[in-house]
N, C-alpha and C positions, 0 to 999 in steps of 0.2 A: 576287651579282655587283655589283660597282663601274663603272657607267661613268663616265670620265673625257671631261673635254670640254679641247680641246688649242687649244681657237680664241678663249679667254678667258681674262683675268689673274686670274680670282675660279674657277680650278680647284681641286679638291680637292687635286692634288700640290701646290701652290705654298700650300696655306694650312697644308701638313703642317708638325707641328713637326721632323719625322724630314728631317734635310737629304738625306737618299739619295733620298725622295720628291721633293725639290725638283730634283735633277738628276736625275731620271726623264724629269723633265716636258720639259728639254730635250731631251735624248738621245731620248724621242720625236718632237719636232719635229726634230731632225736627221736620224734616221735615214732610211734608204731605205723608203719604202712598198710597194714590189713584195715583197724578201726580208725586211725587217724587220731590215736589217744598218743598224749603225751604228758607224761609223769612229771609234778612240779616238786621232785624232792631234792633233796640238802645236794647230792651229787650234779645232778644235772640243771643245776639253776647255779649251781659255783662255777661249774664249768662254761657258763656263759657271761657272768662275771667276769670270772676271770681273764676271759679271750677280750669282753669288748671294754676290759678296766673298770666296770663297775660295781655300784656295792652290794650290799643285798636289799634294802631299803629300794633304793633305786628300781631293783630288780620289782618287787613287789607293785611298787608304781607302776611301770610297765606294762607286768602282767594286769594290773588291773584296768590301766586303759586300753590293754588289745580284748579286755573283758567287754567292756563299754561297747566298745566297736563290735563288737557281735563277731570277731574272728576270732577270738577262744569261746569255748562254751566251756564254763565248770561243771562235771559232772558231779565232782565230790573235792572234798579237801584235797588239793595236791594232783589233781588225776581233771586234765582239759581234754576236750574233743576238739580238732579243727571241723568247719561247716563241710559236708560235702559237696557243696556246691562252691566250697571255693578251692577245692581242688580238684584238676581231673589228672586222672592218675590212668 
């Protein structure tokens, strides 16, 4: 088991060289902490852009291979679940 600390710039996702790792890192500080939903709309997918200089293309890639990898779930257009089992909270 990996734990990740989300309350520091010196976390493991953010020193990854795998940029999916690095929008993880936000996408968990964005997400909702009750259901573990995190909203993939215009505002908070710029907002990770912009932090980690990428484009939105980019972005889209990304999200679709942390899709692959079964650590987002889509529930619907725009709107991901993380697994409960890979966080404990």
């Amino acid at each position: 088991m990996i734990v990740v600390n989300l309350d520091t710039q010196d976390s493991i996702l953010l020193r990854s060289n795998d940029t999916s790792f690095r929008v993880l890192y936000y996408i968990l500080l964005q997400r909702d902490p009750r259901n573990n939903i995190w909203y993939a709309d215009f505002e908070n997918k710029e907002l990770i852009c912009n932090e980690l200089n990428i484009s939105m293309p980019a972005m889209a890639k990304i999200l679709a291979s942390l899709h692959e990898r079964e650590i987002l779930i889509r529930l619907s257009k725009g709107k991901y679940q993380l697994p409960d089992y890979f966080l404990d909270c």
